[in-house]
Every structure is written in structure tokens, then in C-alpha cells.
Steps between C-alpha positions, in 0.01 A plus 500: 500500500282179432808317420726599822278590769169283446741168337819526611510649830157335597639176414813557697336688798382178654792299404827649576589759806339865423845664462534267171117553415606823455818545385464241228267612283627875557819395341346319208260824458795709487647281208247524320502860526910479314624835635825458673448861648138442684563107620463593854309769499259234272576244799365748753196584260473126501482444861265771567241361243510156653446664819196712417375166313539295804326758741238561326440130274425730164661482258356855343735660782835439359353514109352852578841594680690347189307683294598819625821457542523409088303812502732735676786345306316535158434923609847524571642305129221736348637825654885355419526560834831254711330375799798473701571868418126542608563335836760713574370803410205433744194450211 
């Protein structure tokens, strides 16, 4: 979260028009996260933390929210447990 909300999307936030601000470093955060299956769901994930970093100017907001949504996804690889089967069966 340091790296693409408080660097990267800082640095472009007063730079380049907010649609790239945040789209930018949501694509480059969903690289980084190499799953072919959750790019744009990562994109949107993205988006969202810039958004609750911008609103609120902390960056504890989108590393808490990270956090728990490792968290969630660690229960779930614990409990051998497909996520998109979760989704669907309403969990």
C-alpha cells in the first residue's frame, strides 16, 4: 500500500487527470498481484483503496482494508475452500 497509494498514486494525483491517478497504479497493483483470473477484480480492489486513501489522507485505511482482504483469502486457502465457488454459493 505504501508503494501504490502513498508513492505512486500520490505522485500522480497532482500530475496527471484523476481517471489516470487512478487507473494507473491499479493496473500496476494488479500485476504485481500475477493472477490472470483476479486482474480486474484486483483493478477494482485497486481503485477502491486509492479512493478510501484519498478521502480520508491515511494511509492505515487501505493497509487495514488490505490486510483483511489477505486475511479472508488466507481463511479460505486454509479451509481449501474455491472462492469463486464461495461467491456463488452465497458465503
Amino acid at each position: 500500500e505504501f508503494l501504490f497509494r502513498m508513492c505512486l498514486f500520490r505522485y500522480l494525483r497532482g500530475r496527471v487527470p484523476r481517471l489516470i491517478a487512478f487507473v494507473a497504479p491499479a493496473i500496476v497493483f494488479a500485476f504485481a498481484h500475477t493472477s490472470a483470473v483476479a486482474f480486474l477484480p484486483m483493478i477494482v480492489f485497486a481503485i477502491i483503496q486509492s479512493l478510501a486513501y484519498e478521502r480520508t489522507n491515511r494511509i492505515a485505511v487501505p493497509m487495514i482494508a488490505h490486510s483483511l482482504f489477505n486475511l479472508h483469502t488466507a481463511v479460505f486457502l486454509l479451509w481449501q475452500v474455491d472462492p469463486y465457488e464461495a461467491v456463488r454459493a452465497g458465503l
